[in-house]
C-alpha positions, 0 to 999 in steps of 0.5 A: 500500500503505497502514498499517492498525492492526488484526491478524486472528486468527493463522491467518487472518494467516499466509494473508493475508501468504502470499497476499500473497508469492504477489503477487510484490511483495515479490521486487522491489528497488524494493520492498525498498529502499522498506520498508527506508527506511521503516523506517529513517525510522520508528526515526528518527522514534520513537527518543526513544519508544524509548529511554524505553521501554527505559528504563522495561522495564530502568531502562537509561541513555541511552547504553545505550539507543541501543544499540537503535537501532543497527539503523539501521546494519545498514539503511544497509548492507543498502541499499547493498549489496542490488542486489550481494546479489540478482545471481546468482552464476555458477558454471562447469560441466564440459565433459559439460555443453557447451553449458550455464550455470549460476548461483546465484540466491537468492530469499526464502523466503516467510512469516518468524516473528521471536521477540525477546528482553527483553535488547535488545528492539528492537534484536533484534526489528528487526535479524532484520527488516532481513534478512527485508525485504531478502531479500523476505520477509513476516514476522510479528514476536512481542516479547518481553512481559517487556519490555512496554514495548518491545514496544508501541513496536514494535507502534505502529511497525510496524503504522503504517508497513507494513500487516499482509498484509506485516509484523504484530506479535502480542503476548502471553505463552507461549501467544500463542507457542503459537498462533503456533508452531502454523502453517506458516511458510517459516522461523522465526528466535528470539532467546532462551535454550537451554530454549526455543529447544528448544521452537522447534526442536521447533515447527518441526519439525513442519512441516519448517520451517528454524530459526535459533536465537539462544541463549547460554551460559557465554561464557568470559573467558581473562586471559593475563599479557600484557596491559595490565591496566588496558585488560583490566579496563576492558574487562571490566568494561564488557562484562559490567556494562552493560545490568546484565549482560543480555547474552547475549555478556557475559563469564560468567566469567573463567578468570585466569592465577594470576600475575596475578590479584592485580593484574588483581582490583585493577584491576578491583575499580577500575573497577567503582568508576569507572563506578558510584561508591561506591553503584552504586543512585545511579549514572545509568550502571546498568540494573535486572534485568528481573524478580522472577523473574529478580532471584531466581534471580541472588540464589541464585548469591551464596553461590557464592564469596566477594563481593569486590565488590558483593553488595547487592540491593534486590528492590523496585527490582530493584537488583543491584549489579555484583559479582565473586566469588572463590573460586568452584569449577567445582560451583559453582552460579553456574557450573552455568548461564548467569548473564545478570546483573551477576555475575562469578566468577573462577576461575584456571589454571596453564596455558593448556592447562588453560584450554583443557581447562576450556572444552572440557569445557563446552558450544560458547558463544556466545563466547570472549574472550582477553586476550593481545597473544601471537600464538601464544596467540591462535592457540593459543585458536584452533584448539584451541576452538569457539564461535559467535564469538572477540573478542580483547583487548575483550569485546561489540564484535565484535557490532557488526561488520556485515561479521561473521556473528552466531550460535551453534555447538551449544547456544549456537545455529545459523544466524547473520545481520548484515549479508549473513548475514542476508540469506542466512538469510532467503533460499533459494540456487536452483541453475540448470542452463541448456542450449542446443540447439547440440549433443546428444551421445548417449553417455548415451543407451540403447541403452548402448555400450562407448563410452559406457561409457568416456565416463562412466568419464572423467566419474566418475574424471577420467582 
């Protein structure tokens, strides 16, 4: 099986990597396991590639940029424990059954459609791909062309190492998606914003086509008093400003106990001072804004509330300096919709029943961050709240747990993967029943007898 670098039209595409599942290549583990270490060994051979290219789409620092390459990780493990992950699950049956067997045993669905955002635009195109590849799939990859940059290393990567009836990159704008939205596929997995992500599901369903959806939100932020107020705001600041605040799990707003808010926006307003310096533009530590457009919209959102830290901009650049307001009001227009840039509101509560109030009232997010070292309130946030995940006393790091599902619980998404989870999502559970020869009792057959009768009574009720 040799690279080949030309993509045939869409349509005809998606019957050639069908045709190719039907081969049957794909189900095996030697198989799986050889694309996975070819891709690993790709990212490899291309990471300074990629680390320009994202530096170039998002101005983001080197550090930051090698957070794209962390799906050599979510690779190493899937490698490790894919021969676990394909064995069969038994599972026990009832003594009606007798002689029987039963298990599970998951197989790969088929032909995956993966839809990649501009935020982490590699690491978020291939982490998605570990799990198809490992499930035993074929998959069609669509980056994001906001990141245009980014989207061409992973068309050169993808189409020199794999060839396109098994793995294949199209690229393109809104109506590229359209095209490809309009054919059949076993399961189509999209990483991106609420708006569309409905015109994802509305795609799908169509042709009755199984949907995970990766989306956002108003992620909420909790300070509790008991705290360590310097590692809280350091950690943050951290969360919400890196990547220019491009994240979809980034801190959104922060909901702060009233007694210690004057000491935890101090603390803060220091930190931002740490990691960027006076003058954030000179700072090599400091990403830029994807877009105009995306620059525009966030400058609406300044006049929300008072700017006590940062403000300035610079559309020319796509300069937004990492700013917090204060005084900023629930009808606010900052918090009428995810922000997904540098620009953090405060607002502060009496008690953390209202904090939980305030959050419930809101759509699921994609997730819930408590700064508390008080166990009852930490159980208390808990039980009491829904969202696709919980980080307590850091922000953003819990995205980087393999062994946790990654996903979204109402308009924040559905479906999760990372680790084992992806390989589920991309695989289908197949029940099997097996029965043997050994005996046939005839209870269940017709003509039907009073003792059948109370057979089957038994079996329903267990008594």
């Amino acid at each position: 099986m040799t690279a080949q670098m030309t993509v045939s039209p869409i349509p005809t595409l998606v019957q050639q990597q069908r045709a190719f599942f039907g081969t049957g290549c794909t189900k095996l583990i030697e198989f799986r396991i050889a694309q996975l270490q070819k891709l690993k060994q790709a990212i490899i051979d291309q990471q300074d590639a990629i680390v320009e290219a994202v530096k170039a789409d998002l101005g983001r620092p080197a550090l930051e940029a090698y957070f794209e390459i962390a799906a050599i990780s979510e690779i190493n493990l899937a490698l490790k424990q894919l021969k676990t992950w394909m064995k069969p699950q038994r599972v026990g049956t009832s003594i009606d059954q007798f002689p029987a067997s039963a298990w599970i045993q998951p197989e790969p669905l088929g032909v995956a459609l993966i839809i990649g955002p501009w935020n982490y635009p590699f690491q978020l195109m291939i982490l998605p791909l570990v799990g198809a590849i490992a499930a035993g799939n074929c998959a069609i990859l669509k980056p994001s062309e906001h990141a245009a940059q980014t989207s061409t290393v992973v068309t050169q990567l993808i189409q020199s190492t794999f060839p396109p009836e098994y793995l294949a990159v199209v690229e393109g704008d809104a109506e590229v998606s359209q095209q490809l939205l309009a054919e059949k596929y076993d399961h189509i997995f999209f990483t991106g914003g609420t708006a569309i992500g409905r015109i994802i599901m509305a795609a799908a369903a169509k042709h009755l086509t199984p949907v995970t959806l990766e989306l956002g939100g108003k992620s909420p932020c909790i300070v509790d008093t008991e705290i360590n107020v310097e590692y809280a705001a350091r950690r943050i600041a951290w969360g919400k400003f890196i990547n220019a605040g491009q994240t979809c799990i980034a801190p959104d707003y922060l909901l702060v106990d009233r007694r210690i808010k004057d000491q935890f926006m101090a603390a803060i307003k220091q930190c931002v001072q740490e990691f960027y310096g006076n003058d954030p533009t000179q700072s090599s530590s400091y990403g830029r804004i994807i877009s105009q457009r995306h620059f525009a919209r966030l400058a609406t959102f300044l006049d929300s509330g008072e700017i006590v830290v940062g403000g300035q901009t610079d559309p020319e650049s796509r300069y937004f300096a990492p700013t917090i307001l204060d005084q900023v009001s629930w009808d606010s227009p900052v918090m009428q919709e995810e922000i997904f840039g540098p620009i953090l509101p405060v607002l502060e509560y009496e008690s953390l029943d209202e904090a939980i109030a305030l959050i419930n009232d809101r759509p699921k997010p994609l997730a819930l961050y408590l700064f508390s070292s008080n166990k009852e309130k930490q159980a208390q946030v808990l039980d009491s709240t829904s969202s696709g995940g919980v980080c307590l006393n850091d922000t953003v790091m819990q995205v980087g747990v393999a062994t946790l599902p990654f996903g979204g619980v109402g308009e924040s998404g559905m479906g999760s993967y990372h680790g084992k989870a992806s390989f589920d999502t991309f695989s289908h559970f197949k029940s099997v029943l097996r029965k043997g020869f050994l005996l046939d009792l005839k209870w269940r057959y017709a003509p039907y007898t009073e003792a059948g009768l109370k057979q089957i009574k038994r079996i329903v009720t267990g008594s």
